[in-house]
C-alpha positions as a Markdown table, in Angstrom:
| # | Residue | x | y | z |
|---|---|---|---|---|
| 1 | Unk | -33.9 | 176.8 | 8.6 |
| 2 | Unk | -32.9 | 176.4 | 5.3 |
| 3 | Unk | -32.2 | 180.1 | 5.1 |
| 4 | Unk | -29.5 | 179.6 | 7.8 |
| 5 | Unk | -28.0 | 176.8 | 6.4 |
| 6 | Unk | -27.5 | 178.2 | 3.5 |
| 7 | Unk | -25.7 | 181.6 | 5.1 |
| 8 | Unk | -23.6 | 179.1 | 6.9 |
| 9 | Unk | -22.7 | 177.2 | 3.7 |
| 10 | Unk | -21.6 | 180.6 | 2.3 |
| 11 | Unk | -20.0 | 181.8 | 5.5 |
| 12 | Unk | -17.9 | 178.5 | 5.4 |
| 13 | Unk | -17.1 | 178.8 | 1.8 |
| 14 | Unk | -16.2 | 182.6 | 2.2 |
| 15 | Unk | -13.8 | 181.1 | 4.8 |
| 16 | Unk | -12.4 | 178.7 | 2.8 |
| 17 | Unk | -11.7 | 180.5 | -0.1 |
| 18 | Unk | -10.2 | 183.4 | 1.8 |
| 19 | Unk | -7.5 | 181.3 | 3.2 |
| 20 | Unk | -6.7 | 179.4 | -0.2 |
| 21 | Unk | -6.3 | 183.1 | -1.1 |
| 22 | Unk | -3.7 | 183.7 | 1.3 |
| 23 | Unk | -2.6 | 180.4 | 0.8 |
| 24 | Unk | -1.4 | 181.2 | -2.5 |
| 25 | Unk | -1.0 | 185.0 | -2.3 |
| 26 | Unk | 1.5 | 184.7 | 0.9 |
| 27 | Unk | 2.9 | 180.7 | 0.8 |
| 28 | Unk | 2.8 | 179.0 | -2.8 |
| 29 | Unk | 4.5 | 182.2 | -3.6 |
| 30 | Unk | 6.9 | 182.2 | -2.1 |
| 31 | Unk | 6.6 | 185.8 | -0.3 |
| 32 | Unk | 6.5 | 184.7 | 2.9 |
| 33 | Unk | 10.2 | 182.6 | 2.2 |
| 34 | Unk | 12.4 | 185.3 | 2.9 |
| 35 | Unk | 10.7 | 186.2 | 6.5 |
| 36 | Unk | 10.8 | 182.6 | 7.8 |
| 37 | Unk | 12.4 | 182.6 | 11.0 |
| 38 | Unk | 16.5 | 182.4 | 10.5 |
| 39 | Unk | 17.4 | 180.5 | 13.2 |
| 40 | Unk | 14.4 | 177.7 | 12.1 |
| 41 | Unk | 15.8 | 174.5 | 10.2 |
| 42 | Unk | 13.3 | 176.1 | 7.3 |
| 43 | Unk | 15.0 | 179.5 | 7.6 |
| 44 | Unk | 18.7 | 177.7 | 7.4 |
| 45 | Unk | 17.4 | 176.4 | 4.3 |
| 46 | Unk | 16.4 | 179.9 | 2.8 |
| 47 | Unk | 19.7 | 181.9 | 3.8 |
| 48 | Unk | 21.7 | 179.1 | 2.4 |
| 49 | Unk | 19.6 | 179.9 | -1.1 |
| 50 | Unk | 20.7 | 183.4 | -0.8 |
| 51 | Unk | 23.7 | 183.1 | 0.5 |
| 52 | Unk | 24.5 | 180.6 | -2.7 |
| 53 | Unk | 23.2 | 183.1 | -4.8 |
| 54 | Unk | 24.8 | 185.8 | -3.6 |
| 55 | Unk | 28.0 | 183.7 | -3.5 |
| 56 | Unk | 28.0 | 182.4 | -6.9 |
| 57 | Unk | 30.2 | 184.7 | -9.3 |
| 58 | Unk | 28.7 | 185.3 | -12.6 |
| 59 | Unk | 32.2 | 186.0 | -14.1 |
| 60 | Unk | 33.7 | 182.7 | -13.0 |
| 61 | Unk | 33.4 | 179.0 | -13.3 |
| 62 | Unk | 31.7 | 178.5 | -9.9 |
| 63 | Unk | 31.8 | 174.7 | -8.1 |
| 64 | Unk | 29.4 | 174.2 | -5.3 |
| 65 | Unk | 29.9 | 172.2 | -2.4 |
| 66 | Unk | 26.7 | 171.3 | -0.5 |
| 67 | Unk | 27.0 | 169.2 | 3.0 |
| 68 | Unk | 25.9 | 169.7 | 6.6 |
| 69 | Unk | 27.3 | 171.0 | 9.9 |
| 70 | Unk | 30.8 | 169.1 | 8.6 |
| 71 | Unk | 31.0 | 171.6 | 5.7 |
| 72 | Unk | 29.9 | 174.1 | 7.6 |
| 73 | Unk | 32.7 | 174.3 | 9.8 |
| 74 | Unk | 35.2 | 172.4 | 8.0 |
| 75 | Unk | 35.6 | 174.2 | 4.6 |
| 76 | Unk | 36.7 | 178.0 | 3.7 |
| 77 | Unk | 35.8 | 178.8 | -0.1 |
| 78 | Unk | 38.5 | 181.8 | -0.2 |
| 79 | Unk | 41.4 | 179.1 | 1.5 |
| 80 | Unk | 39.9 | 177.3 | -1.3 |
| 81 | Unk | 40.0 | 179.9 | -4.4 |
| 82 | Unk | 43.2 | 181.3 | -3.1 |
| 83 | Unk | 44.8 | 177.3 | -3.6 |
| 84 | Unk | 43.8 | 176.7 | -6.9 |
| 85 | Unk | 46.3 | 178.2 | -10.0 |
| 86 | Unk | 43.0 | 178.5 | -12.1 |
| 87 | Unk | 42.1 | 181.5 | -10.9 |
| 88 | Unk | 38.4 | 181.1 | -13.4 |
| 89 | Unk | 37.0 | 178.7 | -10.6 |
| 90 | Unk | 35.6 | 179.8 | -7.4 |
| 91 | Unk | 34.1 | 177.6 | -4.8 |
| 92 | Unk | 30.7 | 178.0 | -3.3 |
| 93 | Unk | 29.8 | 176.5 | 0.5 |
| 94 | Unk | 26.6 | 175.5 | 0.2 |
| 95 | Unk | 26.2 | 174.0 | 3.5 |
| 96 | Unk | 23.0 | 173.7 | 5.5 |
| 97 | Unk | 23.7 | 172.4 | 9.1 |
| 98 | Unk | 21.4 | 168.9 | 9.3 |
| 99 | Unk | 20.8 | 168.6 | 5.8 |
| 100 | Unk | 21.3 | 165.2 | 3.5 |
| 101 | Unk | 20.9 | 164.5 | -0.4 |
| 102 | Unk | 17.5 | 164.3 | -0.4 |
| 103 | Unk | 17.1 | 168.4 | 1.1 |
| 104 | Unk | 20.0 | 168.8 | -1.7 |
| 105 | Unk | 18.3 | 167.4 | -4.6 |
| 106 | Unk | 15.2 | 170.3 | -4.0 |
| 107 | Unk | 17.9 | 173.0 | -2.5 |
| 108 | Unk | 19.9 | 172.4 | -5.9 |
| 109 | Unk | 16.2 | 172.6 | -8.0 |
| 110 | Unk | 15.8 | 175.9 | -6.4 |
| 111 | Unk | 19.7 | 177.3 | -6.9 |
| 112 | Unk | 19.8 | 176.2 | -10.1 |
| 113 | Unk | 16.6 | 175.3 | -11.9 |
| 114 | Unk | 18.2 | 174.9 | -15.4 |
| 115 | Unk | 21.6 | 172.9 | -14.7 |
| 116 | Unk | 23.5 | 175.9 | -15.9 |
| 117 | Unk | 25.0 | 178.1 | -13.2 |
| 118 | Unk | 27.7 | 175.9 | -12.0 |
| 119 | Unk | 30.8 | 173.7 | -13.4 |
| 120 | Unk | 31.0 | 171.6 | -10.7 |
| 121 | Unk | 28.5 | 170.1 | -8.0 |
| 122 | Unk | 30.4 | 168.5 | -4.6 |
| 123 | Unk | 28.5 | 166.5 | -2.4 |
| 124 | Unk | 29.7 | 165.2 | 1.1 |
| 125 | Unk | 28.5 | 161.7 | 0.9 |
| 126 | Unk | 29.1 | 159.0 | 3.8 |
| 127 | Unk | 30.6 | 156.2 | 1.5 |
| 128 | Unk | 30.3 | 153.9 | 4.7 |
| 129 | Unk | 26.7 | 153.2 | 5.7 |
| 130 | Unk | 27.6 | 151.0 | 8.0 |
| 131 | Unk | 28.4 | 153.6 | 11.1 |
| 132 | Unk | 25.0 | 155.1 | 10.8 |
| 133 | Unk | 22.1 | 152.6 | 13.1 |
| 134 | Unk | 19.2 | 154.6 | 11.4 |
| 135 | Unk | 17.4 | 155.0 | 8.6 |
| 136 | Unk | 18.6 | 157.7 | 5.9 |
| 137 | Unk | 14.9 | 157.9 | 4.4 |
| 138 | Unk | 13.1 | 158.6 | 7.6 |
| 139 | Unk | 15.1 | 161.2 | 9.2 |
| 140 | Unk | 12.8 | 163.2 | 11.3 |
| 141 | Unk | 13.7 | 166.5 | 10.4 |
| 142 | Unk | 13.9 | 166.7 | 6.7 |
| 143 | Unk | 10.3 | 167.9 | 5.8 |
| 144 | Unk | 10.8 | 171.0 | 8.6 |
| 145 | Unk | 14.4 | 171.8 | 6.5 |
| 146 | Unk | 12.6 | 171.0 | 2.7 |
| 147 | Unk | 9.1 | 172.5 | 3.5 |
| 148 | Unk | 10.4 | 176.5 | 1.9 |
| 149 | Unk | 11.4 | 174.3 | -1.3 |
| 150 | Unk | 8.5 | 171.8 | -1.6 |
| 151 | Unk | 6.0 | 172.3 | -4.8 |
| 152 | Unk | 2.5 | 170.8 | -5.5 |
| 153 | Unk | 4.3 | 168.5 | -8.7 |
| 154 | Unk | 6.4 | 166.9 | -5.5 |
| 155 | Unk | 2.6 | 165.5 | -3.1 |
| 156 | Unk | 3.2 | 162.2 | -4.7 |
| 157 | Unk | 7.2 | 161.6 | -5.1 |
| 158 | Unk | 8.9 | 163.4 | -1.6 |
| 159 | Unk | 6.4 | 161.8 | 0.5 |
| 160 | Unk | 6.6 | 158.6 | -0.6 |
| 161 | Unk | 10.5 | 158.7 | -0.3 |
| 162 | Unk | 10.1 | 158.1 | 3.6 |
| 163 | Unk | 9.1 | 154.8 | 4.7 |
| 164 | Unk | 8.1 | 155.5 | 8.3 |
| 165 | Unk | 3.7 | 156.6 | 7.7 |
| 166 | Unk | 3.8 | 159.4 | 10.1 |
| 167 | Unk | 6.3 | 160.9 | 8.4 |
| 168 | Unk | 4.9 | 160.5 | 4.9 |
| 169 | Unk | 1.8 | 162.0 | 6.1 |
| 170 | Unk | 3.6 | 165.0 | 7.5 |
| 171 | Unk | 5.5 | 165.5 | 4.4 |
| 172 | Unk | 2.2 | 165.5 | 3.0 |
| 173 | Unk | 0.1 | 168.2 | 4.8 |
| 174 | Unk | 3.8 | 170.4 | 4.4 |
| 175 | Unk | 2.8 | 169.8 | 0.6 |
| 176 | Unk | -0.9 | 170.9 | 1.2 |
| 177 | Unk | -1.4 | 172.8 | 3.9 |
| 178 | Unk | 1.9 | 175.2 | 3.8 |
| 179 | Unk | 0.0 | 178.0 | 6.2 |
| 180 | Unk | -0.6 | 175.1 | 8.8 |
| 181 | Unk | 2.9 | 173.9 | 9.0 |
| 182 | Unk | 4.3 | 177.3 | 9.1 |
| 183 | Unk | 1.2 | 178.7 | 11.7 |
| 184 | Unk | 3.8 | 178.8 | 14.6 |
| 185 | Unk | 6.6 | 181.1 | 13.1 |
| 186 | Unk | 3.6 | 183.2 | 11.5 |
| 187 | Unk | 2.3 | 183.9 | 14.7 |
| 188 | Unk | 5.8 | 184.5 | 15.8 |
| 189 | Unk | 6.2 | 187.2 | 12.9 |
| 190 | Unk | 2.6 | 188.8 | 13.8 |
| 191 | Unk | 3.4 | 189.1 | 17.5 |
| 192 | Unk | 7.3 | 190.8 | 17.1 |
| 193 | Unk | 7.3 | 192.2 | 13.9 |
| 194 | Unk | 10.0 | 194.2 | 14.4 |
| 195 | Unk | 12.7 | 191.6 | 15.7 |
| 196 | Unk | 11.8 | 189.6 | 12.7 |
| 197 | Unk | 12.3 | 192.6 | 10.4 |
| 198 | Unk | 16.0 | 193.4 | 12.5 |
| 199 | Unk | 16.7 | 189.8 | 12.2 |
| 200 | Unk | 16.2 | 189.8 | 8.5 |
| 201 | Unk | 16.6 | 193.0 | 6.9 |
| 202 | Unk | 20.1 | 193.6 | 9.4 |
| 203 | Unk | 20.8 | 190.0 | 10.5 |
| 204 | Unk | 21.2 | 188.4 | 7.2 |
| 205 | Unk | 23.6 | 190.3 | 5.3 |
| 206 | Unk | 25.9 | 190.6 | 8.7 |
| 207 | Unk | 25.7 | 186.6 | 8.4 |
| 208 | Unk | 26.3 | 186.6 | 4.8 |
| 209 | Unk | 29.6 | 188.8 | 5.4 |
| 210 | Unk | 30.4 | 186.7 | 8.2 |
| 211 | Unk | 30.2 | 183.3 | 6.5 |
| 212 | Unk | 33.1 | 184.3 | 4.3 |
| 213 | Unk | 36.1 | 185.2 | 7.0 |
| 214 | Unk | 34.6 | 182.7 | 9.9 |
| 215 | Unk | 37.7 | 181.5 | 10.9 |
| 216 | Unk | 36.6 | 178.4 | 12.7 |
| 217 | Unk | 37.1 | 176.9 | 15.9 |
| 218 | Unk | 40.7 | 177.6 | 17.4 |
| 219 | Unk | 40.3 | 174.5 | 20.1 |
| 220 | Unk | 41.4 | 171.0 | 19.7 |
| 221 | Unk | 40.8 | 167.7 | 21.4 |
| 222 | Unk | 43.7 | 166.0 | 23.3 |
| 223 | Unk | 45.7 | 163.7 | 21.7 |
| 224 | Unk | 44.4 | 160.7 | 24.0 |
| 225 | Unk | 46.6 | 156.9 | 24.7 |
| 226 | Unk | 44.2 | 154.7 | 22.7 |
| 227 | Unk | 44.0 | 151.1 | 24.5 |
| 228 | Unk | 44.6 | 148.8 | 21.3 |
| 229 | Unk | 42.4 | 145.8 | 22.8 |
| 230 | Unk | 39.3 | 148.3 | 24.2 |
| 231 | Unk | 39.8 | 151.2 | 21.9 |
| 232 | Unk | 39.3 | 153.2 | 24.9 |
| 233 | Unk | 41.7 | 155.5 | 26.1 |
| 234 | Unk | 43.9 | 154.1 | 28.7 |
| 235 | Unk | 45.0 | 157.3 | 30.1 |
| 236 | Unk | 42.0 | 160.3 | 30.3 |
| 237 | Unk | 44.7 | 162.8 | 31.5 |
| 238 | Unk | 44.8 | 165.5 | 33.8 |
| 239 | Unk | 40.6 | 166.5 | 32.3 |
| 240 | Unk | 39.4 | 163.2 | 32.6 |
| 241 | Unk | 36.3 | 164.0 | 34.6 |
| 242 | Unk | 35.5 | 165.9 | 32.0 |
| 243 | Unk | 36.3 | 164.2 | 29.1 |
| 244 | Unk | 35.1 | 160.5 | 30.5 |
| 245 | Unk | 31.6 | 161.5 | 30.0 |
| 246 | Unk | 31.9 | 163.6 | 26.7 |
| 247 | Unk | 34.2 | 161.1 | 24.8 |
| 248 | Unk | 33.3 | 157.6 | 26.2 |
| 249 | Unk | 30.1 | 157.1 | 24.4 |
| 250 | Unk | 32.1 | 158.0 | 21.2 |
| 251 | Unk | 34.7 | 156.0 | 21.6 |
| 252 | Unk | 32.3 | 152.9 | 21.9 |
| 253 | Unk | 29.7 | 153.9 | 18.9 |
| 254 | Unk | 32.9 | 153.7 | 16.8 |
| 255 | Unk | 32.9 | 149.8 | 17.9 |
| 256 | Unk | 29.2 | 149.3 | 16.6 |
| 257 | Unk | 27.7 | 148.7 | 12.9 |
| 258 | Unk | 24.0 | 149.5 | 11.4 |
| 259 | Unk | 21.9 | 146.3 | 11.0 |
| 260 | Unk | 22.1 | 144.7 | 7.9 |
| 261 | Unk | 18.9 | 145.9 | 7.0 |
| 262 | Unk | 19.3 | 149.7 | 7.7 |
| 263 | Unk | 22.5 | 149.3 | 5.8 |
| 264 | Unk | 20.8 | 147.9 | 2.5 |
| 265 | Unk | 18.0 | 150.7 | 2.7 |
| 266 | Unk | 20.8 | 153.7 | 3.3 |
| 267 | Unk | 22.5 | 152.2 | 0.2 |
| 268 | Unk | 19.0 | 152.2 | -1.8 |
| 269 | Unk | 18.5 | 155.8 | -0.5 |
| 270 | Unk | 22.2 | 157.0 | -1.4 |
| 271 | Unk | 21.3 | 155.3 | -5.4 |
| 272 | Unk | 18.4 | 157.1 | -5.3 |
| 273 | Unk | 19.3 | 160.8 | -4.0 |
| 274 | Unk | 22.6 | 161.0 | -5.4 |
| 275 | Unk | 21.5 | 159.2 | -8.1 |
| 276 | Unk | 18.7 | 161.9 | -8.9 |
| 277 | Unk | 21.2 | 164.6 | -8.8 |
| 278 | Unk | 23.9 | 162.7 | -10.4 |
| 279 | Unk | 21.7 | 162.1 | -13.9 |
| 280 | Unk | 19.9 | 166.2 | -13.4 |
| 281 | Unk | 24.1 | 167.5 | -13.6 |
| 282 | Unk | 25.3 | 164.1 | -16.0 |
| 283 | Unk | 22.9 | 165.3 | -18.9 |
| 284 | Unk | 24.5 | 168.7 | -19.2 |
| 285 | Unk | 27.8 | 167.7 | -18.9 |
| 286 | Unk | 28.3 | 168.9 | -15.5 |
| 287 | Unk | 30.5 | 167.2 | -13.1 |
| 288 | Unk | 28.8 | 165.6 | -10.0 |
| 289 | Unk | 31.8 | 165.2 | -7.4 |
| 290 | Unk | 31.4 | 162.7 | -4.0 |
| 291 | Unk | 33.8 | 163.0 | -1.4 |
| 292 | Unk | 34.0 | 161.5 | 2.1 |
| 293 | Unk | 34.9 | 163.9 | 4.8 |
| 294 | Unk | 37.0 | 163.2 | 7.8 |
| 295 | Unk | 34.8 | 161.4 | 9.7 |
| 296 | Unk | 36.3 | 162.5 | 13.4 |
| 297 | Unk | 39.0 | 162.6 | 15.3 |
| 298 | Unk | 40.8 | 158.8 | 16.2 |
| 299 | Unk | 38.9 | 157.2 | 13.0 |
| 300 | Unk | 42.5 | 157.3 | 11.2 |
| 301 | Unk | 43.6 | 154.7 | 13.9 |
| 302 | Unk | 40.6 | 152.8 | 15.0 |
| 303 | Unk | 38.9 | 152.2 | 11.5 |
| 304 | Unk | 39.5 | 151.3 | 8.4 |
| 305 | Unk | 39.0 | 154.0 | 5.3 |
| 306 | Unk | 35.9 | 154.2 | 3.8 |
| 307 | Unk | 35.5 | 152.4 | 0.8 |
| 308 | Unk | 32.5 | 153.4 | -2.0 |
| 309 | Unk | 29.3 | 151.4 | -1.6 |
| 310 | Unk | 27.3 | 149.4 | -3.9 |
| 311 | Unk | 25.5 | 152.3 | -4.9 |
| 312 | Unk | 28.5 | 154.7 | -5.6 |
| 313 | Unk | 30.6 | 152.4 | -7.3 |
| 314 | Unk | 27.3 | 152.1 | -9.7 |
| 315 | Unk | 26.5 | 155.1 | -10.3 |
| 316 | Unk | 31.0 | 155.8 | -10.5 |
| 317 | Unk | 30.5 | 153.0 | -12.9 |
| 318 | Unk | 28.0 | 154.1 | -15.3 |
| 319 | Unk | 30.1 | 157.9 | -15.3 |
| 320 | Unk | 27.1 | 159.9 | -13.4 |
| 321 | Unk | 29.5 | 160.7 | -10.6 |
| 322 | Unk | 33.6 | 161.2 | -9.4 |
| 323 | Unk | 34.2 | 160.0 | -6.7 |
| 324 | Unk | 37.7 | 160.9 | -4.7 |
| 325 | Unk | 39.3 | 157.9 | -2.5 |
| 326 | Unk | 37.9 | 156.9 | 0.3 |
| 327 | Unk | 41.1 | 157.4 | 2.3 |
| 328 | Unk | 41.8 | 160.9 | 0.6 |
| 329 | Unk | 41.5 | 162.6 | 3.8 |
| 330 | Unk | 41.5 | 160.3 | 6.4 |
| 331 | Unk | 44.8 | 162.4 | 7.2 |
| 332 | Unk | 42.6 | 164.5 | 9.5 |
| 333 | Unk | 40.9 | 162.3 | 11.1 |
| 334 | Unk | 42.9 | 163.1 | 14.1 |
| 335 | Unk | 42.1 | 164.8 | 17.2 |
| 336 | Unk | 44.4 | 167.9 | 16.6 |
| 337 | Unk | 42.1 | 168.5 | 14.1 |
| 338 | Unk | 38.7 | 168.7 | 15.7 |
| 339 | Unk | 36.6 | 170.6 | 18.7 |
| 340 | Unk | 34.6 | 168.3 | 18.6 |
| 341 | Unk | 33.4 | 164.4 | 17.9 |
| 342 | Unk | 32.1 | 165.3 | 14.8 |
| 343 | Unk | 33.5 | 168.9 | 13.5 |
| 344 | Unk | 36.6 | 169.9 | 12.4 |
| 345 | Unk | 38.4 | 173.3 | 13.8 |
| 346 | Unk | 40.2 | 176.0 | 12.8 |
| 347 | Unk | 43.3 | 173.9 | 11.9 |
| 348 | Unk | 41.1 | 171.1 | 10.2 |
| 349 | Unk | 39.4 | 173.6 | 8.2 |
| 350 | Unk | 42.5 | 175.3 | 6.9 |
| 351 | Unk | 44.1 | 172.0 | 5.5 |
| 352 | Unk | 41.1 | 170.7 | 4.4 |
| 353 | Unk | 40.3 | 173.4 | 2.6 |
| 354 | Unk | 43.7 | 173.6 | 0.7 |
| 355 | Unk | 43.8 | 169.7 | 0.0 |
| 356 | Unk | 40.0 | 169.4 | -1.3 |
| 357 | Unk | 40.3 | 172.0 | -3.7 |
| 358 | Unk | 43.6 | 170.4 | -5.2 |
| 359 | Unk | 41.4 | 167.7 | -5.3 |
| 360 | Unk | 38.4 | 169.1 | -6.7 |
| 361 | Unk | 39.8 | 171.1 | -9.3 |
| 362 | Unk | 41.5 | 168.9 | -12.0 |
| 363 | Unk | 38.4 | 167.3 | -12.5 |
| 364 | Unk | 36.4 | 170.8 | -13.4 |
| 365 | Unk | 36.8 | 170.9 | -17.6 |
């Protein structure tokens, strides 16, 4: 009996120590990175790491603009280098559709570990936390974007920066257990190798090339009769049956605030992110930039422009970061200049483009 017992003991230990073996060997790393899935939130997450680093321009002065979706489709870095006389600087999109400040602060660690590669960081930053109705801290998805960039030093802080326990503990076995949150798209990899290998070794650099003449989207809304009393278009047009259902929910979330108390907590969440990457770029000298993006189409009539919170006009005050006006581009918040509720197009990108790096680059010494 006890000689069983034992041989278990051993098997179990064998067992255990082979897989802290691939553990580390394949997962802490980082080998396994590169073939993640690239259409997973985790594989957005590494081709925007090498797309920045392809990107960035050793020769130049390079600014970096990180955002979501918005950025995404809304801004063209060679509109942008081609506007700017100061032909030294060259803008970086750093965008990662569904990303916030938080997946920044570790995609910026991993870009640029030492503070030193860029002369300019630009972060799209909602100045109004009132339109949000959640919570910033415990958005769902930002352990599956993070979990490529998460270390061991971050078990205690990342995890405790959401306030929701389920999602603390996930954050934590992302931490621990890297092989078991990435099982799935391992088993994926072991069962088509090759269309993983196509997608990565092919796919990538086509996407890389891609990102840098996307054009954007040629559509546009209509230009819709708003109803001053309802904010609701008094006149759908000719698509209505269409658009009724699309636009309609829109049109009324632009009517409603965030609770008092979600606003207070995205405030303390914008001080701390932004902060963290504020004082990381403020003690080399490096310029953190916050701008508000057009925030959709109609905004420019229905709402007022965004003015900086309590935690950006803090940290504005105390020099960690420049912020641009809160109405510097409310300009395009028209419908003209979006596809959709939330993205601009083709037209929006192009103007955008030009007026944010006028923008941008007087404030790059």
């Amino acid at each position: 009996m006890f000689y069983r017992l034992s041989a278990l003991l051993k098997l179990v230990a064998a067992i255990a120590l082979t897989l802290i073996l691939i553990d580390t060997a394949v997962f802490r790393s980082g080998a396994y990175a590169s073939w993640i899935e690239p259409n997973s939130t985790a594989g957005s997450v590494v081709g925007a790491v090498v797309l920045i680093r392809h990107d960035t321009d050793p020769t130049r002065r390079n600014i970096l603009v990180l955002g979501n979706s918005q950025i995404g489709e809304g801004f063209s870095w060679p509109i942008a280098d081609a506007t700017v006389d100061d032909k030294t600087l060259h803008f970086v999109n750093g965008s990662v559709a569904g990303t916030t400040p938080r997946l920044w602060n570790y995609l910026l660690r991993e870009v640029d570990p030492h503070t030193d590669r860029y002369a300019a960081i630009v972060l799209m930053v909602d100045y109004d936390v009132s339109r949000p109705r959640s919570s910033f801290a415990d958005y769902p998805l930002d352990t599956s974007y993070a979990a490529p960039l998460l270390r061991f030093g971050d078990l205690d802080d990342y995890p405790s920066s959401f306030t929701d326990a389920s999602l603390r503990e996930r954050a934590q076995r992302a931490i621990l257990l890297p092989m078991q949150a990435m099982r799935d798209d391992l088993l994926n990899f072991a069962t088509h190798p090759r269309k993983r290998r196509e997608e990565i070794v092919k796919g990538r650099p086509d996407w890389i090339a891609a990102t840098a003449v996307y054009p954007g989207h040629a559509e546009a809304l209509p230009d819709l009769p708003i109803d001053a009393k309802t904010g609701l278009p008094s006149d759908w047009g000719t698509d209505g049956a269409i658009l009724k259902p699309k636009l309609e929910p829109y049109f009324r979330d632009l009517r409603l605030n965030a609770d008092a108390k979600t606003q207070a907590a995205n405030i303390d969440y914008q001080r701390d992110w932004v902060g963290r990457i504020a004082e990381r770029y403020h003690a080399q000298g490096v310029p953190v930039i916050v701008f508000n993006i057009p925030r959709g189409p109609w905004y420019e009539s229905l709402a007022s422009a965004p003015q900086l919170n309590p935690a950006l006009l803090e940290l504005s005050k105390a020099g960690a970061i420049t912020p641009l006006p809160g109405d510097a581009f409310v300009q395009f918040e028209k419908p003209q200049f979006f596809f959709d509720t939330l993205h601009m197009n083709r037209a929006g990108r192009e103007t955008f483009s030009v007026l944010l790096a006028q923008k941008i680059a007087p404030l790059v010494r």
